[in-house]
C-alpha positions as CSV (number, residue, x, y, z in Angstrom):
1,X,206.7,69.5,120.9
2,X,203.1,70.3,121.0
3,X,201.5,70.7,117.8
4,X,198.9,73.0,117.0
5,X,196.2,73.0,114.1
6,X,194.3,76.0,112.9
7,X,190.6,74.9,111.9
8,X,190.3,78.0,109.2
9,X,189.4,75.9,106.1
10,X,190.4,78.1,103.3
11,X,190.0,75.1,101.0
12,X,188.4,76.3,97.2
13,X,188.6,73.2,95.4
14,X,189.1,69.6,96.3
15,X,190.8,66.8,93.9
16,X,189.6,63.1,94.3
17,X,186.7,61.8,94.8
18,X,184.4,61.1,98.2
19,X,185.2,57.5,98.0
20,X,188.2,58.1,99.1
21,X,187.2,59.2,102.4
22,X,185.0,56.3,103.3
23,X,186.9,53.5,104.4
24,X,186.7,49.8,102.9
25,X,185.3,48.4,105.6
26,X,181.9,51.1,106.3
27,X,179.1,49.3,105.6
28,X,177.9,51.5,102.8
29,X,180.9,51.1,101.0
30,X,181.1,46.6,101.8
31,X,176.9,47.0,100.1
32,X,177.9,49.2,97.4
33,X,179.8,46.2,96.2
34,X,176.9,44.0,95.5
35,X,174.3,46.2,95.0
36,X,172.6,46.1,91.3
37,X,169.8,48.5,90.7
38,X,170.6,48.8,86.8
39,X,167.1,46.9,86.1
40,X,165.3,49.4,88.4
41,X,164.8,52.3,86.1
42,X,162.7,49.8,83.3
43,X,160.6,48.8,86.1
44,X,159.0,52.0,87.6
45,X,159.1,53.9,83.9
46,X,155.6,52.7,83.4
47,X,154.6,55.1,86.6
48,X,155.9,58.1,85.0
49,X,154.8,60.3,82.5
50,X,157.8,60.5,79.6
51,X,156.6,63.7,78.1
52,X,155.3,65.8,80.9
53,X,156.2,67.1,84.6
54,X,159.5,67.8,86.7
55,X,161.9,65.0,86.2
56,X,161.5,63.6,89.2
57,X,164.2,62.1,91.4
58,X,166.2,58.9,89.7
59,X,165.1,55.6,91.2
60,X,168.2,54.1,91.9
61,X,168.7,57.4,94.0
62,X,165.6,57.1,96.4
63,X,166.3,53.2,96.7
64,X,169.7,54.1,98.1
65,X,168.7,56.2,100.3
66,X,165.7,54.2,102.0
67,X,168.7,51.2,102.0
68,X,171.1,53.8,103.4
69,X,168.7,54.6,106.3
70,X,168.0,50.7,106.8
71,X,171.3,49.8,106.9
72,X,172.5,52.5,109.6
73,X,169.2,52.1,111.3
74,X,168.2,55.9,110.5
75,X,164.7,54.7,109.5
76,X,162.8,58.1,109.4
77,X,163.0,60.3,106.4
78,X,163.2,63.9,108.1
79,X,166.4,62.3,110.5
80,X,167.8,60.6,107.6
81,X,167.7,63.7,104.9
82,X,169.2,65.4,108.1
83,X,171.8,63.0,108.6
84,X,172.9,62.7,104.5
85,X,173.3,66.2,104.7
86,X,176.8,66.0,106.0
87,X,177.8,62.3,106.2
88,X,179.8,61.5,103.2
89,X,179.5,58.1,103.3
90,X,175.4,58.7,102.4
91,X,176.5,61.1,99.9
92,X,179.1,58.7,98.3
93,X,176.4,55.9,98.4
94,X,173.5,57.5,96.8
95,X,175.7,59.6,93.9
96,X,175.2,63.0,95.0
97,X,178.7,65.3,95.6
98,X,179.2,68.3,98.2
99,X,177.9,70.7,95.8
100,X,174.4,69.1,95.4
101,X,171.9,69.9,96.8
102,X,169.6,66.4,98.4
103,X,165.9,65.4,97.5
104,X,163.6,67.0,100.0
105,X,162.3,63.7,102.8
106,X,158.7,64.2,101.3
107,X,159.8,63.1,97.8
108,X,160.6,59.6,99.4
109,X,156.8,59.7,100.6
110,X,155.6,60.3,97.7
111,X,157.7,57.5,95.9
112,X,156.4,54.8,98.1
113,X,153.4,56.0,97.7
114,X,153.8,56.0,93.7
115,X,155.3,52.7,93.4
116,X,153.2,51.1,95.7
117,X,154.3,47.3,98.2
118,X,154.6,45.3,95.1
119,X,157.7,47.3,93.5
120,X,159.7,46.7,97.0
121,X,158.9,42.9,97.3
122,X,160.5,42.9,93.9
123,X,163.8,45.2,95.2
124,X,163.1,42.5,97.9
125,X,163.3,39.2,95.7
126,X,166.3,40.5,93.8
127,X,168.5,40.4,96.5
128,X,167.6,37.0,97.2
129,X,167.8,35.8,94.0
130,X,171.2,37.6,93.7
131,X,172.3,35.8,96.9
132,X,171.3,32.4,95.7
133,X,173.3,33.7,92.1
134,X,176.0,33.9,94.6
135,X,175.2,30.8,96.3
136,X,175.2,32.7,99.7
137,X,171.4,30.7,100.1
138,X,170.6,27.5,99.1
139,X,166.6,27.6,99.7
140,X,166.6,24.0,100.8
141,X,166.0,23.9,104.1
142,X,164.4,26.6,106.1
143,X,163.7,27.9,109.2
144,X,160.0,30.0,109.6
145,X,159.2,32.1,112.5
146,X,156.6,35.4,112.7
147,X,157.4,38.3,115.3
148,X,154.8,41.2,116.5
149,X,155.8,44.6,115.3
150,X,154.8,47.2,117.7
151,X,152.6,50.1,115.8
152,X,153.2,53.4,115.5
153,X,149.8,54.8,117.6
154,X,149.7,55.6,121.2
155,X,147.9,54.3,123.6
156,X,145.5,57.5,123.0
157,X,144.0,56.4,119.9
158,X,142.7,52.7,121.3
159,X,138.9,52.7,121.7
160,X,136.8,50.0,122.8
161,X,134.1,48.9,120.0
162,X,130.8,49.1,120.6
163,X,128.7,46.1,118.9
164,X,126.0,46.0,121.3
165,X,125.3,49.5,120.9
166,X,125.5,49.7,117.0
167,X,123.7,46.4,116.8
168,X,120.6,47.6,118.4
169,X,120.4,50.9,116.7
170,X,120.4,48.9,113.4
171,X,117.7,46.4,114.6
172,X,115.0,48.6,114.6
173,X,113.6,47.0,117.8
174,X,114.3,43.3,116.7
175,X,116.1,40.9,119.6
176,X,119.9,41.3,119.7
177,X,121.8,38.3,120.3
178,X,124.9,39.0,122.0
179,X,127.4,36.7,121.9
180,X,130.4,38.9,123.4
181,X,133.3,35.7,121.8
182,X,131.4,36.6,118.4
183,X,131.0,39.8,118.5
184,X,134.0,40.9,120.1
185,X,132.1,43.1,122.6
186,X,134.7,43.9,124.5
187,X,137.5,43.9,121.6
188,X,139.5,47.4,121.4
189,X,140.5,49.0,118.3
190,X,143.2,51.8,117.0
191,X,141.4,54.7,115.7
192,X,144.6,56.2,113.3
193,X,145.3,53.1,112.2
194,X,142.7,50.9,111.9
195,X,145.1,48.1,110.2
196,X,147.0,47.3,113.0
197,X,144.9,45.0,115.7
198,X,145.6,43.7,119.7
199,X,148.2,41.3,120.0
200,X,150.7,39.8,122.4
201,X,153.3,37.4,122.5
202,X,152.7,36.3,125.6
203,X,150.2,35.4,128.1
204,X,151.5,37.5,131.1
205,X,151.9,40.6,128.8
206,X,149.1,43.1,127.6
207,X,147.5,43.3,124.6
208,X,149.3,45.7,122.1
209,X,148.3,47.3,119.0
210,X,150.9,45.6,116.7
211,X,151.6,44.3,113.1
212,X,152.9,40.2,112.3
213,X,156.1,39.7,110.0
214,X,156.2,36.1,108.6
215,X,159.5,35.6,107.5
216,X,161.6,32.6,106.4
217,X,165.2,32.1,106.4
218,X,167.6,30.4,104.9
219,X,169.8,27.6,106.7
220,X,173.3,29.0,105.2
221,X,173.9,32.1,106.1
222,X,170.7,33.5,107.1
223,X,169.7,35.1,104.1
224,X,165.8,35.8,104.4
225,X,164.0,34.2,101.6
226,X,160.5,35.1,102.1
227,X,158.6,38.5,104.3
228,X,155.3,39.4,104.4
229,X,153.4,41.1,107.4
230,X,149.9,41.0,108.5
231,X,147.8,42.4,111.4
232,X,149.0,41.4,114.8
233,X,145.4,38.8,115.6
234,X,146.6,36.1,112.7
235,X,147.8,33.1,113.7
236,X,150.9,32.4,112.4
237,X,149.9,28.7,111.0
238,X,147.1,30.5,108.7
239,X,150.2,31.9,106.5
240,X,153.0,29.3,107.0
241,X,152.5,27.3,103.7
242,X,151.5,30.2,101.3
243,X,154.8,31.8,102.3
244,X,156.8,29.0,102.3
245,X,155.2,28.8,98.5
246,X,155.9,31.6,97.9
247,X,159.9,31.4,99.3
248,X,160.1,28.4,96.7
249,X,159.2,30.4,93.8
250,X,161.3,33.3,94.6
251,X,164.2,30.9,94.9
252,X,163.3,28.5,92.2
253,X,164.9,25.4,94.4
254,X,162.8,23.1,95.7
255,X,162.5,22.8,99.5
256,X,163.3,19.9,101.6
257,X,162.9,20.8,105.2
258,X,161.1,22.9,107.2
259,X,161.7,24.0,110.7
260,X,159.4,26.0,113.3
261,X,158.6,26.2,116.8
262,X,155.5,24.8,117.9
263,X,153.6,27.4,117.6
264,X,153.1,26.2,113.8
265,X,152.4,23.0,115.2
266,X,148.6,22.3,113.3
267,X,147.5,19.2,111.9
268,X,146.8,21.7,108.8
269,X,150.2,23.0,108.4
270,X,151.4,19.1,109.1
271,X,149.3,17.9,106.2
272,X,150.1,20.7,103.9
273,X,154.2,19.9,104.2
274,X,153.2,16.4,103.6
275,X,151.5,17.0,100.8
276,X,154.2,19.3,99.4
277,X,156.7,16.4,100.2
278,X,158.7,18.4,102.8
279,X,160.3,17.1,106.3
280,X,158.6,19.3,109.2
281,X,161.0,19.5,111.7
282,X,157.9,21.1,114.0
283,X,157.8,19.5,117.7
284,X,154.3,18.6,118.1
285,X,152.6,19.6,121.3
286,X,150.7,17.3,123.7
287,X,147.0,17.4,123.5
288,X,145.2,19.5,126.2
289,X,143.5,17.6,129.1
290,X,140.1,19.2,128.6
291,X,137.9,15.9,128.9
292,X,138.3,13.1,131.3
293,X,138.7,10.8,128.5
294,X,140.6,12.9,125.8
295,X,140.9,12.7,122.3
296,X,144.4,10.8,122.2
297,X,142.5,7.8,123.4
298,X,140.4,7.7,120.8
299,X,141.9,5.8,118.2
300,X,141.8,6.8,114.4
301,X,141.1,4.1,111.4
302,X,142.3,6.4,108.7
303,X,141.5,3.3,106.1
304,X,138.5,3.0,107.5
305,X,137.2,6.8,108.3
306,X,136.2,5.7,111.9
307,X,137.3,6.0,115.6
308,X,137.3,3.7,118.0
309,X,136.5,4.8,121.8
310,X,138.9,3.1,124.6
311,X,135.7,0.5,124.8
312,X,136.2,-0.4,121.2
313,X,132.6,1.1,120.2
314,X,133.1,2.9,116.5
315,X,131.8,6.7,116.2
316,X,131.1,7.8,112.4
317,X,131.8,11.0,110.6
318,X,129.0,13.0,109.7
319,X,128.4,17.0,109.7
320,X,131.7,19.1,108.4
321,X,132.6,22.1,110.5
322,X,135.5,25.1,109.9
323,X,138.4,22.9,110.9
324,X,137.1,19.2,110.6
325,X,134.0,16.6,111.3
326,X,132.1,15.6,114.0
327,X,132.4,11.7,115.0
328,X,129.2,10.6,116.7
329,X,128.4,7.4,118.7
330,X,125.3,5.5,118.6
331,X,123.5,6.0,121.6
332,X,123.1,2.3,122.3
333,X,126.7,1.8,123.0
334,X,127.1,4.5,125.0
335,X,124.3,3.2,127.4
336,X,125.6,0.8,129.4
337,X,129.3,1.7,129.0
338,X,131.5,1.8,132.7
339,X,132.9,5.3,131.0
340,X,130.1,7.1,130.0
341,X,129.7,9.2,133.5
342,X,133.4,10.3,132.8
343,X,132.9,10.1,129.0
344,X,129.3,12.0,128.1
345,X,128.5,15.3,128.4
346,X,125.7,16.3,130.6
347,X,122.5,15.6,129.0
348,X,124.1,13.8,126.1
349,X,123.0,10.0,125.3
350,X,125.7,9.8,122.9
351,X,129.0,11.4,122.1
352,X,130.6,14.0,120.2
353,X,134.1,14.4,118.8
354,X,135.3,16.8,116.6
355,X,138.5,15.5,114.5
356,X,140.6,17.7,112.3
357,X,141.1,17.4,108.8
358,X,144.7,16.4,108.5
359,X,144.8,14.8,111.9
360,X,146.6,11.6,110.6
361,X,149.0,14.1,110.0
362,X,149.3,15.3,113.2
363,X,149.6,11.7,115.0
364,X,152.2,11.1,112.5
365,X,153.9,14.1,113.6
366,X,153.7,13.3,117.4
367,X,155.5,9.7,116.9
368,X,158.1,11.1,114.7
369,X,158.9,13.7,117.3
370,X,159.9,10.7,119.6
371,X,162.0,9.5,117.3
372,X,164.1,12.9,116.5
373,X,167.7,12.0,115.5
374,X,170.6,14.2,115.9
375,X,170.1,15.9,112.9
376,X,166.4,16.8,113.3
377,X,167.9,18.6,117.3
378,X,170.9,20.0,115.4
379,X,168.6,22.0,112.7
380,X,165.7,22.6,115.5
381,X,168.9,24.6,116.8
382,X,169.6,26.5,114.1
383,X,166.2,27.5,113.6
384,X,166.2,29.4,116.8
385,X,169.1,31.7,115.9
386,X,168.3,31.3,112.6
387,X,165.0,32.6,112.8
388,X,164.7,34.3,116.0
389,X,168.3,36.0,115.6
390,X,167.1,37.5,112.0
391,X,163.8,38.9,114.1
392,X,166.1,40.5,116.6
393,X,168.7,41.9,114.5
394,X,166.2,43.6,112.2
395,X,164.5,45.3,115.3
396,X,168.0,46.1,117.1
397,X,170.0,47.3,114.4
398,X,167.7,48.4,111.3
399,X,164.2,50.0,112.9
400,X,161.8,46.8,112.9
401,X,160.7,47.2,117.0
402,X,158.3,49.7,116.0
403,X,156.5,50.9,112.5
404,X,157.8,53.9,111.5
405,X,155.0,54.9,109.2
406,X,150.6,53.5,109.5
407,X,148.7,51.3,107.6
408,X,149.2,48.2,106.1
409,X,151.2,49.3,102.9
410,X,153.6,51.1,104.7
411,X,154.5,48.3,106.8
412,X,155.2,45.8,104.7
413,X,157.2,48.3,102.3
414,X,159.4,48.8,105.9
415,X,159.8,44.6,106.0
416,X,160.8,44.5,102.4
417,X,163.2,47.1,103.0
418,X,164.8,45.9,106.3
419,X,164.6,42.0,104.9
420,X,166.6,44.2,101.6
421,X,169.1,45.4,103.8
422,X,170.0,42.2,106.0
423,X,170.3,40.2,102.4
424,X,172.9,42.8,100.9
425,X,175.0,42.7,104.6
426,X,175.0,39.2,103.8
427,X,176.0,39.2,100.5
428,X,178.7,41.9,101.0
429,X,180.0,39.7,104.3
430,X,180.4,36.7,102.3
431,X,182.5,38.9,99.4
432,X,184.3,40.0,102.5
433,X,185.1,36.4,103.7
434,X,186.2,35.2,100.5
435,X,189.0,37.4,99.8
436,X,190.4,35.9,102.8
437,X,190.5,32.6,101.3
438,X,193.5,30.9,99.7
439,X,194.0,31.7,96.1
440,X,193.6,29.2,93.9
441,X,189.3,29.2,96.0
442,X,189.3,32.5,96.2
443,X,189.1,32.8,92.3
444,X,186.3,30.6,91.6
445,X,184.1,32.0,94.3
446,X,185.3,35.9,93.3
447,X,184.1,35.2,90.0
448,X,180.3,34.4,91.4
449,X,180.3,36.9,93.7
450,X,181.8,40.4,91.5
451,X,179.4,38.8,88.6
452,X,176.7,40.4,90.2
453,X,178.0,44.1,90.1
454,X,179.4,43.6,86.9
455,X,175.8,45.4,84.9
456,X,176.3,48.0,87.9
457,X,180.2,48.8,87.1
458,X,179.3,49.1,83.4
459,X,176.6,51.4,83.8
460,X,178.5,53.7,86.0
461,X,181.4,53.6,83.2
462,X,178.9,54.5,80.7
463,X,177.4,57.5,82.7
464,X,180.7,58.8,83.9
């Protein structure tokens, strides 16, 4: 028989609550498991007045709904105010029933703006901690990796910079050097958002106006320990070891082992993971051919503070520069040397090398990278879609291929939330996984996990 359904809803009043129409498995409902913002409301009072003003809009409510939009990748306010408007599941999440009416999308401008970076790094850090708490992360050995963020500006807006031009108006008729590598003659620049700067990730792709995320992850399960993002022209090994610093402190584990492609691979960066005791599991490049007789046949003394040329002669440090010393020859032993046409610059008697600062380091690094076991391939692995795969999920699934809002603020409170949002996925998937486990494991490892909502469930059975 064919059935028929009339679509009048004459409905005036509806028993139950919204929960029950969002399934177990909706992601909302597999984060709303894990989530604890019962410490948030102590942490932005300070930013409020207590006796005067609207009460503004409770902060575990705003945080949900930045989260919510992260999470479903709805990452613009006016779409996802739009969208909560009649999804249930957003409604359920953030606390708000059919009858209420939802915060307008500026009020979630104005909270970032109030609250400032800092107060999402530390929404940020929670979830890592809770994940370690859960003993989803281990923070021992990590995988470090930086991506280009696309900004939000249009090609429009790029203008080329005129040094020369504002140079000479300033000189008052005084001789202008131009130097165009120094100056940046040439360099273009976004006029509505002057934070973000050219970049590309490759060399057969143009320059872009784009943003850097540093991140590091953890081995286990991917949970990302560590975010920060700069403009597009740093170099990524100018960062590495403050934020892998700053990864152990969030953690409070000590690292063992780092891994990273070898675009980290610096004699500075070496040095600094030797000095912090850490295995850099970093393949070390070859040295460029720039010089007939290059650098690798020089050979370093490091007890001594000398090099020796492939004749044996001894060259001596002597002026410091930005990134090491110059080594200099005496002139006498370069005169009658069979290598000096190949060796010596023209018009030089003598010659010139610049070595790095931790360049022991980095001829360490190069033999142990001949000698990579099966472990060091096997975690050089992982790092890639470790790493890389965190990268591409957060710009596939949760908004990170482009910046949704401009300056430098804005984009890093937009990689604390996304990094917030891939933690608590992680965290609800393990909870997920271990009520499929046999009983008498299942306990032990339920009781870490539901510890974490536990200040969460109270609270709720206090205000309710």
């Amino acid at each position: 028989m064919l059935g028929r359904k009339e679509r009048d809803q004459l409905e005036l009043f509806m028993t139950g609550s919204l929960r029950q129409l969002v399934p177990d498995d909706h992601v909302l409902a597999r984060v709303d498991r894990v989530l604890d913002l019962s410490w948030l409301r102590s942490e932005v009072s300070e930013l409020y007045c207590e006796t005067t003003g609207r009460p503004g809009i409770d902060p575990e409510v705003a945080v949900r709904l930045m989260l919510a939009g992260f999470l479903l990748g709805i990452v613009h306010d006016r779409r996802l105010m739009r969208e909560a408007q009649v999804n249930l599941a957003i409604r359920w999440f953030v606390g708000y029933g059919l009858h209420e009416a939802l915060p307008d999308h500026s009020s979630l401008t104005r909270i970032r703006q109030r609250w400032g970076a800092h107060c999402f790094r530390r929404i940020f850090e929670r979830t890592v901690q809770a994940c370690m708490s859960a003993k989803v992360a281990k923070g021992e050995i990590v995988h470090v990796d930086a991506s280009l963020i696309r900004a939000d500006v249009s090609w429009e807006s790029l203008a080329v910079r005129h040094v020369d031009a504002v140079a000479e108006a300033n000189a008052d008729g005084a001789t202008v050097e131009r130097d165009s590598r120094k100056t940046g003659k040439h360099k273009k620049v976004c006029v509505t958002d002057p934070d973000a700067s050219m970049a590309t990730n490759g060399r057969n792709r143009r320059l872009e106006p784009a943003y850097k995320q540093h991140a590091v992850v953890d081995d286990v399960f991917g949970v990302v320990i560590d975010v920060e993002v700069t403009t597009g022209e740093v170099n990524e090994g100018q960062v590495v070891l403050e934020r892998i610093d700053a990864a152990a402190d969030t953690t409070g584990v000590p690292i063992q082992t780092v891994t990273a492609d070898a675009g980290y691979a610096y004699a500075k960066v070496y040095g600094g993971l030797e000095r912090r005791k850490f295995v850099a599991v970093i393949p070390a490049k070859a040295e460029p051919n720039r010089s007939p007789v290059p650098l690798r046949r020089f050979r370093y003394d490091a007890r001594h503070d000398i090099l020796k040329c492939p004749r044996g002669k001894i060259l001596r440090p002597t002026r410091p520069v930005k990134h090491g010393r110059f080594f200099y020859s005496r002139a006498a032993d370069c005169k009658g040397c069979d290598l000096a046409a190949l060796c010596l610059s023209k018009g030089r008697v003598n010659k010139a090398v610049v070595v790095g600062g931790d360049y022991p380091a980095l001829l360490r690094a190069r033999r142990r990278r001949e000698q990579w076991t099966d472990e060091d391939r096997r975690l050089y692995q992982r790092h890639r879609w470790r790493s890389e795969g965190y990268h591409g999920e957060a710009k596939t699934w949760h908004g990170l291929a482009r910046a949704v809002r401009r300056g430098l603020q804005n984009m890093r409170i937009q990689a604390f939330l996304t990094a917030s949002a891939v933690n608590l996925k992680r965290l609800a998937a393990a909870l997920s996984a271990a009520l499929l486990l046999p009983a008498g494991l299942r306990k032990s490892v339920l009781e870490q996990l539901l510890s974490l909502g536990t200040r969460m469930s109270q609270v709720r059975l206090a205000a309710g």
